[in-house]
C-alpha positions in Angstrom: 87.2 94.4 141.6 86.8 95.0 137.9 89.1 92.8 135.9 91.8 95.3 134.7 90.7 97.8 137.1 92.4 98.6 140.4 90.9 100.3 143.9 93.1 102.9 145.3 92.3 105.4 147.8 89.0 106.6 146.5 89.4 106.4 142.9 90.4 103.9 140.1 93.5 103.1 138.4 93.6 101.6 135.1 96.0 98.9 134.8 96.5 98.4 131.1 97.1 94.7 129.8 99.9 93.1 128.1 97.2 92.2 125.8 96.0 95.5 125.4 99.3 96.9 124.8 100.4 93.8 122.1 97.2 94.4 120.0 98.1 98.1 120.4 101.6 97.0 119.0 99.9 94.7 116.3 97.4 97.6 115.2 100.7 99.9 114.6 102.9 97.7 112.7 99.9 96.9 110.0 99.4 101.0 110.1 103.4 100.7 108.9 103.3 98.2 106.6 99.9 99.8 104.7 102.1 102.9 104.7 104.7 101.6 103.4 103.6 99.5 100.4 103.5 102.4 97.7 103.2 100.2 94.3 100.4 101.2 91.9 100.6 97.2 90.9 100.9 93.4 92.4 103.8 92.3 91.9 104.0 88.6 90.6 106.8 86.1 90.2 109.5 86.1 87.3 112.5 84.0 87.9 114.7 84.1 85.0 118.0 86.0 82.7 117.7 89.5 82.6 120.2 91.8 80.1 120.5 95.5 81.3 122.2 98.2 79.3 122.7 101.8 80.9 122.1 104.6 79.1 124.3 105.8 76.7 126.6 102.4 77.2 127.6 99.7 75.2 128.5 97.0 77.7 125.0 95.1 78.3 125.2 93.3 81.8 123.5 90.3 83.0 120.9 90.0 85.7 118.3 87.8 87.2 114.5 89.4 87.6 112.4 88.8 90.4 109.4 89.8 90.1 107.1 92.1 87.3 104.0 93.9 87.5 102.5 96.5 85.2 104.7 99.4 86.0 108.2 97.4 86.8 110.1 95.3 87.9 112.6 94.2 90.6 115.9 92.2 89.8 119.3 91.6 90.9 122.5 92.6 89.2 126.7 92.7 90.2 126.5 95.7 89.5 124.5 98.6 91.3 123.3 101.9 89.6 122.4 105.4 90.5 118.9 106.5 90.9 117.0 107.4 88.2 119.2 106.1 85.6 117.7 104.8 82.5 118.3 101.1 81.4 117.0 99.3 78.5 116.2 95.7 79.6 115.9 92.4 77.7 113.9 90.2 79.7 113.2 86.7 78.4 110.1 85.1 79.1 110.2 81.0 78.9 106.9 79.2 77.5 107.2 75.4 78.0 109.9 74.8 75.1 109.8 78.1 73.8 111.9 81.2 74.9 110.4 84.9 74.0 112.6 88.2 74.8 111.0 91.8 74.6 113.1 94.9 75.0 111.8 97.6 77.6 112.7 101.4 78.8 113.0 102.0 82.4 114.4 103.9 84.8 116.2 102.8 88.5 113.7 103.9 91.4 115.7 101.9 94.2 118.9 99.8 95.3 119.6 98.1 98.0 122.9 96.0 98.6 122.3 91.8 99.2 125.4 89.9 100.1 127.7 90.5 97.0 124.4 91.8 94.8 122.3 94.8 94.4 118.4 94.5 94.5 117.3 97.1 92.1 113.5 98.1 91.6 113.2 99.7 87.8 110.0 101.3 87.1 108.9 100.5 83.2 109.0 103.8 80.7 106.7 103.4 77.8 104.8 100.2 78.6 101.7 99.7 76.4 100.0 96.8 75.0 101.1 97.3 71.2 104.3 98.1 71.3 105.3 95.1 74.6 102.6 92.4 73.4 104.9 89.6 75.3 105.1 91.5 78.9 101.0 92.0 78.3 101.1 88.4 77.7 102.6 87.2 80.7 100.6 89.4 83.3 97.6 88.3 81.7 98.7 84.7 81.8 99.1 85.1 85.5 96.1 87.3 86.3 97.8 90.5 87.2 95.7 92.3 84.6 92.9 91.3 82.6 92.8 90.9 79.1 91.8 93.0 76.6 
């Protein structure tokens, strides 16, 4: 008898593997996962104070980023917002002793509730080089794009 292969009455019967079927299963989820990842940019770490100040308010609101890349960046806040509104964020960049803060446009792409917080992904409006120097800064720092 072939292995995986059973005899019956004249003919063959495949008998398909639990191994077969996991890397079947394993092949799929990566299909998922490559379909779901839709940023243009890597994301890399930024742990630190972020101020946020809807459009058209005058209360700014505090909130903690997550992560940045190129086109945005992902942070947590008390309060959640509705998609596709525009924020102006503060965010504050810390270099050894030294603290630098640089305003930037952008607009709410998703939230999603965390315990008693929202996760909120903002994609930047308006980024460029000359007019955000310290974001440039940073990524380049860390690799996520290369410098000028």
């Amino acid at each position: 008898m072939i292995s995986g292969v059973k005899k019956k009455t004249g003919g063959y019967v495949a008998i398909v593997s639990v191994y077969y079927l996991l890397y079947i299963k394993i092949c799929a989820q990566r299909a998922i996962v490559l379909t779901v990842e839709r940023r243009e940019y890597l994301r890399i770490s930024l742990v630190g104070k972020i101020y946020i100040k809807p459009r058209g308010a005058t209360d700014t609101l505090t909130g903690y980023a997550v992560n940045i890349s190129k086109g945005g960046l992902a942070l947590y806040s008390e309060k959640a917002f509705d998609i596709n509104t525009g924020l102006l964020l503060t965010i504050s960049f810390k270099y050894n002793t030294e603290e630098k803060r640089e305003d930037v446009n952008g607009i709410v792409r998703w939230v999603k509730p965390v315990n008693d917080l929202f996760a909120i992904g903002v994609q930047f409006k308006g980024l460029r080089r000359d007019t955000h120097p310290v974001i440039f800064s940073y990524l380049e720092l860390t690799n996520q794009i290369p410098p000028p």
